[in-house]
FIVEXLUM-77398 format. One record per residue (C-alpha): residue in one letter; x, y, z. Coordinates in pm, whole numbers, plus 50000, padded with zeros to 5 digits. Layout:
<recs>
+------+-------+-------+-------+
! resn !    px !    py !    pz !
+------+-------+-------+-------+
!    a !     X !     Y !     Z !
...
+------+-------+-------+-------+
</recs>
This chain:
<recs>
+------+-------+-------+-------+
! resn !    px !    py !    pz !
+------+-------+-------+-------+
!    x ! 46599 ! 51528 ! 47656 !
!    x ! 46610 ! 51146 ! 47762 !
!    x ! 46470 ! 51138 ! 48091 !
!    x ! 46488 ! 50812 ! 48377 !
!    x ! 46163 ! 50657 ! 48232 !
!    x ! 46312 ! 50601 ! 47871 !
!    x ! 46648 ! 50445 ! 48070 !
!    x ! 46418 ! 50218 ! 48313 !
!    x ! 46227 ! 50090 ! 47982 !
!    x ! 46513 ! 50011 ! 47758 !
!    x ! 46727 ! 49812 ! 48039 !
!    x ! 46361 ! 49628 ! 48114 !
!    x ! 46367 ! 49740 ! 48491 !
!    x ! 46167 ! 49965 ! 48721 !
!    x ! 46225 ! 50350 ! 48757 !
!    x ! 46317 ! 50249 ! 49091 !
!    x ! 46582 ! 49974 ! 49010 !
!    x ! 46736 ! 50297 ! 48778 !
!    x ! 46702 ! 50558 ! 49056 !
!    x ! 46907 ! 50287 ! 49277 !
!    x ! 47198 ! 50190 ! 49057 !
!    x ! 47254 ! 50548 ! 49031 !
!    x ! 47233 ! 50615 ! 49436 !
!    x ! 47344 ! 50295 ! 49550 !
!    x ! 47494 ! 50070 ! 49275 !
!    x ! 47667 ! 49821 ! 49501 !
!    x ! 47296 ! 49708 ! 49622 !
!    x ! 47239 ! 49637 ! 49231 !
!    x ! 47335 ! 49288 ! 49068 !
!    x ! 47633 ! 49343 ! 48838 !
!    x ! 47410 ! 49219 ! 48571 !
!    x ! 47137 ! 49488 ! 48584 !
!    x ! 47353 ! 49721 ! 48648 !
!    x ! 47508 ! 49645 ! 48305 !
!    x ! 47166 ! 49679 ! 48141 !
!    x ! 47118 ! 50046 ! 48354 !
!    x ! 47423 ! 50155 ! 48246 !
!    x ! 47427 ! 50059 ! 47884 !
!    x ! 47058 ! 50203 ! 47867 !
!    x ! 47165 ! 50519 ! 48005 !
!    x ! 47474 ! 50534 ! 47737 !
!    x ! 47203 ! 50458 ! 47459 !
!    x ! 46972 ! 50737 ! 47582 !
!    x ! 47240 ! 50987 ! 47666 !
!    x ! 47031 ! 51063 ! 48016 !
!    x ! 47221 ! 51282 ! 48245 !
!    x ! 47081 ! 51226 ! 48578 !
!    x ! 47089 ! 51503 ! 48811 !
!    x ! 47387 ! 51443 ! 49005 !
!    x ! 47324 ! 51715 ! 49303 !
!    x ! 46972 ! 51542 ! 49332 !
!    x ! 47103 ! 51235 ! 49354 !
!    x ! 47372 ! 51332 ! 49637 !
!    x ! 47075 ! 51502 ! 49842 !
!    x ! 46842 ! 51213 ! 49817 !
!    x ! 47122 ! 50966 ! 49919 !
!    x ! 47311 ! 51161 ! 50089 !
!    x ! 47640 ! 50998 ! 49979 !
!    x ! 47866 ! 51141 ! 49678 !
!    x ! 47988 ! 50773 ! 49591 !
!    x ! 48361 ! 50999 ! 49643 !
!    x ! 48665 ! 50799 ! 49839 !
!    x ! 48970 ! 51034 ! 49899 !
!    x ! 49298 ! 50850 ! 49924 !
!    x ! 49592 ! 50995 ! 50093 !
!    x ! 49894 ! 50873 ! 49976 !
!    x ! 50205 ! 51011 ! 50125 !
!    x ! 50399 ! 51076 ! 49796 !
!    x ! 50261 ! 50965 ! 49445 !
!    x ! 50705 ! 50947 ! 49324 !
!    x ! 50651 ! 50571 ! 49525 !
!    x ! 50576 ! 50309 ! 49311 !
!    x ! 50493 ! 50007 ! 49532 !
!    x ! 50154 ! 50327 ! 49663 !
!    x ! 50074 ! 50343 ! 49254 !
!    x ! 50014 ! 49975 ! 49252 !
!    x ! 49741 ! 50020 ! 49560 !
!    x ! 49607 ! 50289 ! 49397 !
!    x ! 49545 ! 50138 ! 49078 !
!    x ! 49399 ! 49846 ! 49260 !
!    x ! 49206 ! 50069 ! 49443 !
!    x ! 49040 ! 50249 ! 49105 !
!    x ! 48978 ! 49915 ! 48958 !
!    x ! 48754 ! 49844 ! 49317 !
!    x ! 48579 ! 50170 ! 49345 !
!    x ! 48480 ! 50157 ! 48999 !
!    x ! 48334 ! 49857 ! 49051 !
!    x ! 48120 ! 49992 ! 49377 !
!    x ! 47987 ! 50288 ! 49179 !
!    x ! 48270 ! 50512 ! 49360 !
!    x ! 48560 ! 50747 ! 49215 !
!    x ! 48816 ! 50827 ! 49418 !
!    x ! 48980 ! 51184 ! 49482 !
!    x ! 49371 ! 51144 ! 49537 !
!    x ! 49555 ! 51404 ! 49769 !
!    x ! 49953 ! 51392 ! 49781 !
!    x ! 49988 ! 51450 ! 50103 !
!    x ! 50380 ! 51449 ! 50171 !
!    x ! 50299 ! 51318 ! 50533 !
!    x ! 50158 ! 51676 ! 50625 !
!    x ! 49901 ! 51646 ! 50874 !
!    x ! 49777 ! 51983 ! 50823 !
!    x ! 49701 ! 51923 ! 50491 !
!    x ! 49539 ! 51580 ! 50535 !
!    x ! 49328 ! 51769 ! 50750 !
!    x ! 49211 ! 51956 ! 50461 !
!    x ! 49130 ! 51676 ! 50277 !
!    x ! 48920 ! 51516 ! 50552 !
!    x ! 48698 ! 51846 ! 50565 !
!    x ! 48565 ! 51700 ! 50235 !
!    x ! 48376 ! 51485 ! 50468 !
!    x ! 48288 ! 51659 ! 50738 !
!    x ! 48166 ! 51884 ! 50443 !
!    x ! 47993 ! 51630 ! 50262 !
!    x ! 48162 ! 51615 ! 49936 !
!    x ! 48294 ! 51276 ! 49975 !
!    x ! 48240 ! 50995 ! 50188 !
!    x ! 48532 ! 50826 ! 50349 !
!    x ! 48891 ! 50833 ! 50332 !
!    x ! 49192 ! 50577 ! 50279 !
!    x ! 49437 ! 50644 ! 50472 !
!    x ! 49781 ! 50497 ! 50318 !
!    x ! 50046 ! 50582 ! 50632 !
!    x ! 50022 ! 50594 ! 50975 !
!    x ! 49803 ! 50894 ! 51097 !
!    x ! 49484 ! 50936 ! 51204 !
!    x ! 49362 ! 51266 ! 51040 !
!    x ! 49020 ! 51249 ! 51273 !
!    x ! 49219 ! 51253 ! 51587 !
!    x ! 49075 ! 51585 ! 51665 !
!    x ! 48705 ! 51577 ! 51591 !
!    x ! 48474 ! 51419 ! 51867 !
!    x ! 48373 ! 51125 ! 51708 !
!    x ! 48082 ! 50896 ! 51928 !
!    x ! 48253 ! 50644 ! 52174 !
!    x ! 48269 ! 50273 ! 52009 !
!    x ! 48145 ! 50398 ! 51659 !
!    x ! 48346 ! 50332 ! 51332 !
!    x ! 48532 ! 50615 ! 51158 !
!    x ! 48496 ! 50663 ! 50743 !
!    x ! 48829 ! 50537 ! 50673 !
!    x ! 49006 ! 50260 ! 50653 !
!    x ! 49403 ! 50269 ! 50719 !
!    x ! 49600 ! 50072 ! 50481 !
!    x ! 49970 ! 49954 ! 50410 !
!    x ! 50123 ! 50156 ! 50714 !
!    x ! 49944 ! 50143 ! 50964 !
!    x ! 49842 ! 50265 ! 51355 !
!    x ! 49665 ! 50009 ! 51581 !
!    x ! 49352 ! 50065 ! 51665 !
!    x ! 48939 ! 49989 ! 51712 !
!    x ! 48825 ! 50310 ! 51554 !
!    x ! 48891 ! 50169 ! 51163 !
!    x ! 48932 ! 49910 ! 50982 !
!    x ! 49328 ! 49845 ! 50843 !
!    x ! 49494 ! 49647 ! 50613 !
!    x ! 49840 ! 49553 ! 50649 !
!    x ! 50122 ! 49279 ! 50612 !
!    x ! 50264 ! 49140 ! 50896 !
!    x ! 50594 ! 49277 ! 50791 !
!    x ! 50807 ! 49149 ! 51084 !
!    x ! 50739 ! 48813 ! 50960 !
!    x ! 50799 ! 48918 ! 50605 !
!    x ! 51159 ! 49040 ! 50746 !
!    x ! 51216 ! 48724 ! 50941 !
!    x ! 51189 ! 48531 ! 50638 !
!    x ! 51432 ! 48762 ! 50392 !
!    x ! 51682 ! 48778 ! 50697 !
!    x ! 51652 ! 48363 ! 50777 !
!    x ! 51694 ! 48297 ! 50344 !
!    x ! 52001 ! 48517 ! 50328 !
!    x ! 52127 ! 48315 ! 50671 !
!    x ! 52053 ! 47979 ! 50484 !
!    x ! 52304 ! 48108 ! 50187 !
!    x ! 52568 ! 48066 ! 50482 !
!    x ! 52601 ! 48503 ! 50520 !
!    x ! 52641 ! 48597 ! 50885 !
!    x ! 52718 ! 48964 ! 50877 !
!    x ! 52388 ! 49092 ! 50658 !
!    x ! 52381 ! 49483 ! 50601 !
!    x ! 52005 ! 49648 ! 50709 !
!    x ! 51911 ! 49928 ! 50505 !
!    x ! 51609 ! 50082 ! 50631 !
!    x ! 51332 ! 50318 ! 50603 !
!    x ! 51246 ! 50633 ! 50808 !
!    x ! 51290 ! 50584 ! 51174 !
!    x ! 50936 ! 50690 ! 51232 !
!    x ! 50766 ! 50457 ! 51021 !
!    x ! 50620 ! 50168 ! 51177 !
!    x ! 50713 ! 49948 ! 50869 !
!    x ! 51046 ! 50054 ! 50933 !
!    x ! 51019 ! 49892 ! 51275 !
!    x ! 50877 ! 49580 ! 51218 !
!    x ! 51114 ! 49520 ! 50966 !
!    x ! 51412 ! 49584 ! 51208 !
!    x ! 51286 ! 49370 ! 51495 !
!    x ! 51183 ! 49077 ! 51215 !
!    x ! 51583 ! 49089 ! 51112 !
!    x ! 51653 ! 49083 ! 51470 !
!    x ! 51453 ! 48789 ! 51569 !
!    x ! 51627 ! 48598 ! 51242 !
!    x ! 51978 ! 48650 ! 51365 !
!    x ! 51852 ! 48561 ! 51689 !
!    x ! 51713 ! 48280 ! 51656 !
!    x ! 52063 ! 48184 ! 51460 !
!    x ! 52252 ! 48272 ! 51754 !
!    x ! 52450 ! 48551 ! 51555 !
!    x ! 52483 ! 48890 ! 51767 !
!    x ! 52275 ! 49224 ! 51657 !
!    x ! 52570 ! 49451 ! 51541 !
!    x ! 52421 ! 49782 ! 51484 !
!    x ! 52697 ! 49897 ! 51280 !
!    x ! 52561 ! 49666 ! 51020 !
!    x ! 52195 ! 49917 ! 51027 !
!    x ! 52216 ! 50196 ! 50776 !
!    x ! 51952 ! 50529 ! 50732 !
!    x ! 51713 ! 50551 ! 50423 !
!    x ! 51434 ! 50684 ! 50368 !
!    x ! 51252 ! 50463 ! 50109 !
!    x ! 51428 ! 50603 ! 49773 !
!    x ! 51686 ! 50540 ! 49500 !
!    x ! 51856 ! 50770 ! 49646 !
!    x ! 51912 ! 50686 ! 49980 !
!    x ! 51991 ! 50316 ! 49937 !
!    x ! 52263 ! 50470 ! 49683 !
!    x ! 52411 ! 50631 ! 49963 !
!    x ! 52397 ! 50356 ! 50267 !
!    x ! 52613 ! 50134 ! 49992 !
!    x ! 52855 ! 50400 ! 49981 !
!    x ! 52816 ! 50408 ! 50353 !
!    x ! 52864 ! 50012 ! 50412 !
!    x ! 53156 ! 50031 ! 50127 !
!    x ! 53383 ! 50279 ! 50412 !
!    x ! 53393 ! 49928 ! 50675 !
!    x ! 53657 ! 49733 ! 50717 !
!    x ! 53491 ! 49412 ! 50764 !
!    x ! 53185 ! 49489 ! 50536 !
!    x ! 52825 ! 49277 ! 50474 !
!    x ! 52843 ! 49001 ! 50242 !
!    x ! 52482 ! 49102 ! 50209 !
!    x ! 52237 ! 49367 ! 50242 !
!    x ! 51895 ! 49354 ! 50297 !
!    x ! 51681 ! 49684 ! 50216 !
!    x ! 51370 ! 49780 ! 50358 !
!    x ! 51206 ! 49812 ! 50002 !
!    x ! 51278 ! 49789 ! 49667 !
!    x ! 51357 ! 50123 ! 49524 !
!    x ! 51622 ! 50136 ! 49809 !
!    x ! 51807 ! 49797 ! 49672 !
!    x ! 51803 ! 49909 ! 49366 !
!    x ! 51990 ! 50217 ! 49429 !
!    x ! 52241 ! 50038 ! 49674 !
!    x ! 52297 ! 49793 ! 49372 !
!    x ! 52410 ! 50083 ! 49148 !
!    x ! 52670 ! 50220 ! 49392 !
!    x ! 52792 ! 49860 ! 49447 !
!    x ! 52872 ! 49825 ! 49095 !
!    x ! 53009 ! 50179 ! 49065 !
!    x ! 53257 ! 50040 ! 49307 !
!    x ! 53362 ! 49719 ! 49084 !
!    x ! 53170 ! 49441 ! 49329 !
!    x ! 52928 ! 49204 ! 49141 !
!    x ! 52643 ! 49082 ! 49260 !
!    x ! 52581 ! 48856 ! 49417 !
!    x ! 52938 ! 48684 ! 49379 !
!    x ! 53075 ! 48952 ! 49637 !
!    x ! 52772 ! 49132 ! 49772 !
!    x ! 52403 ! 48989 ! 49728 !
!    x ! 52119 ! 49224 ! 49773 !
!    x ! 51770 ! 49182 ! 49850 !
!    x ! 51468 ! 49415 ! 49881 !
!    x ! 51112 ! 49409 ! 49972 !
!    x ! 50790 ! 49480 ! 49798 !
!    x ! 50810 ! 49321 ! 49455 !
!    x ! 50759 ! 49652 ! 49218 !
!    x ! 50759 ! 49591 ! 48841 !
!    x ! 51136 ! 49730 ! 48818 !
!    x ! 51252 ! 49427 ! 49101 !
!    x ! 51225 ! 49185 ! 48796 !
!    x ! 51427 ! 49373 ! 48539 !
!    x ! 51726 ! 49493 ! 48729 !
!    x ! 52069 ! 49362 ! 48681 !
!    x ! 52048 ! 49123 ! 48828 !
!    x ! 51676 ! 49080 ! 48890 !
!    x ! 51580 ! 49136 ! 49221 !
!    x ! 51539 ! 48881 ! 49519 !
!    x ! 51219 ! 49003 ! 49700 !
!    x ! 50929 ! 49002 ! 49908 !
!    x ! 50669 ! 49018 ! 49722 !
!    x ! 50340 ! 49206 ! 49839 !
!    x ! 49983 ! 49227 ! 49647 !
!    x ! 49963 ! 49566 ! 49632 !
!    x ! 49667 ! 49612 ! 49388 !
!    x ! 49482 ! 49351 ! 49670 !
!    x ! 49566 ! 49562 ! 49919 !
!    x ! 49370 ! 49848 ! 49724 !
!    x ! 49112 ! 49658 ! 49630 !
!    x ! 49051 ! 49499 ! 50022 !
!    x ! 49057 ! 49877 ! 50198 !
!    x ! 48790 ! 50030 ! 49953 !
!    x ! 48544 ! 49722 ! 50000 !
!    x ! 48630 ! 49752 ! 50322 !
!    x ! 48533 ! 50169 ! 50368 !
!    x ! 48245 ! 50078 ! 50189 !
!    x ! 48110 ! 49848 ! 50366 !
!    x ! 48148 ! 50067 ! 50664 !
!    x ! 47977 ! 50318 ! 50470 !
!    x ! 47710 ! 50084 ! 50444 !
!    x ! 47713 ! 50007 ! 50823 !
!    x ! 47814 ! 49624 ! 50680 !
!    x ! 48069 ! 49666 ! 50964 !
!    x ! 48047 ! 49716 ! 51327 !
!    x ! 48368 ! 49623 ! 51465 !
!    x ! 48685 ! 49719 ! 51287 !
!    x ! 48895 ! 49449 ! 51144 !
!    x ! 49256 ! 49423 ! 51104 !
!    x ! 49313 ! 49241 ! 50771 !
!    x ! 49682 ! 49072 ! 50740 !
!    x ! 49732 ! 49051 ! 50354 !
!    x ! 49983 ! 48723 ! 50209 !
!    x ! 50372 ! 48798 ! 50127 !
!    x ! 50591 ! 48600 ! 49918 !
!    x ! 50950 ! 48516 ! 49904 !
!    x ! 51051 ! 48545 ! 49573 !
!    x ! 51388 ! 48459 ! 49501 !
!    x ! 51618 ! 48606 ! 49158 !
!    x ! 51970 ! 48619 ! 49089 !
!    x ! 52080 ! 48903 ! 49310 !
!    x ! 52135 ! 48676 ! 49576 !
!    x ! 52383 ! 48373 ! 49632 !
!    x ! 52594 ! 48216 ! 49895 !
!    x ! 52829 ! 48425 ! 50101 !
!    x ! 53157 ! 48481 ! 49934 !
!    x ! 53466 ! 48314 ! 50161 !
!    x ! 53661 ! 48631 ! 50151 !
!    x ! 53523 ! 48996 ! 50126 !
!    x ! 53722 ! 49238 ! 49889 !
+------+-------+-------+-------+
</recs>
């Protein structure tokens, strides 16, 4: 049986250096830890893992709660997320959480159990609320994409009323005054922020906030299906419609063509997030475009360097968005049919 001596001699380091990368590989230079892991591959060592969690007393284990796995713009994070962890010497435990607190409760007692480290928190909850955690001092998680203010953890985040403002102000430059809102669930902060950053665009054009031009959805195919339908039953309709994400435009552009209306030449339609479908549907998508697998790959350095006690004073990281403009969008028709 290989043991850590015959790993520590073929990469050409110490016992010690071998010991470390396996405990704490972010505190090891990519390089060696190249040479580590390649020697250990050679030798076929199997370190003791349970000795190496009591000595270090970390299991190098993230859990990520992700409110529903169905939502594609939360697999992009994730996979940025996997590609980050891997390269901190973490894996990551996913729980589909459906927005239940009780059972993101149940994931956090991994920690307070000691069989992982921190969380990543993808909506906005705080599933410590209840323990007594010490006044001023950081919590293992980080909150990313939607997300609670606070001082307790780090978050990541898009300033999503500005992303709003923009869509809303681009669609107002194409000459279209009555612009349809489709948005998400009414208790989501995104949903929010994107409402007040349409608001402040038709504001600042002096056009009045009609709220018979706001429709319910709930983030799906399926419910921006049904606010077309909806918006179709008005007498003096959109000329456009701007949806709170992607998935939700896409849907509203297949009952808008189950109705005869082409797009954009009566209706244009615009989304928000940038998934790999925006690009492909007929037409392709106009967008705001968000880097999810950034947004991954920020919150898990992030959680580890609190892990690491890098951090002592939680940040609030505002991640880039991008206008990104396709064919599903043109200037306002003069007439609406």
């Amino acid at each position: 049986m290989a043991t850590i001596r015959q790993v520590a001699d073929i990469a050409g380091v110490s016992v010690a250096t071998v010991s470390r990368t396996l405990q704490q590989p972010e505190r090891v230079s990519p390089k060696t830890r190249a040479r580590v892991t390649s020697a250990i591959e050679q030798t076929g060592y199997k370190p003791n893992l349970m000795a190496v969690k009591f000595r270090s007393g970390k299991t190098h284990s993230l859990v990520v709660l992700v409110p529903t796995i169905a939502n594609l713009f939360f697999a992009r994070v994730i996979n940025g997320m996997q590609e980050a962890a891997a390269e901190r010497g973490y894996s990551l435990l996913l729980g589909n959480t459906q927005g239940n607190p009780e059972l993101e409760a149940e994931y956090v007692k991994l920690v307070q159990t000691s069989q992982a480290d921190g969380v990543i928190q993808l909506r906005a909850h705080n599933p410590f609320a209840s323990m007594n955690a010490d006044a001023g001092a950081l919590l293992p998680m980080v909150n990313a994409c939607e997300v609670l203010e606070s001082t307790a953890f780090p978050t990541v985040t898009l300033d999503n009323q500005r992303a709003a403002k923009s869509m809303t102000e681009y669609l107002l430059s194409l000459g279209h005054t009555r612009i349809g809102l489709i948005k998400g669930p009414n208790s989501s902060p995104l949903t929010q922020e994107r409402l007040r950053g349409y608001q402040q665009a038709l504001a600042s054009a002096n056009i009045p906030f009609d709220d018979a031009l706001l429709f319910d959805g709930d983030f799906t195919l399926q419910s921006g299906f049904d606010a077309a339908k909806k918006m179709l039953t008005q007498p003096d309709r959109p000329t456009a419609l701007f949806c709170e994400n992607d998935e939700t435009a896409i849907g509203a552009m297949q009952a808008l063509k189950q109705a005869g209306l082409r797009i954009p030449d009566d209706v244009s339609v615009a989304g928000f997030d940038d998934i790999a479908f925006s690009g492909y549907a007929d037409p392709p998508l106009t967008t705001i475009a968000q880097p999810a697998e950034e947004f991954g790959h920020t919150a898990v350095s992030l959680l580890v360097d609190v892990l690491n006690g890098k951090i002592k004073k939680a940040p609030r990281v505002i991640m880039p968005h991008e206008l990104v403009v396709r064919d599903s969008t043109g200037p306002a028709p003069t007439t609406c049919i």
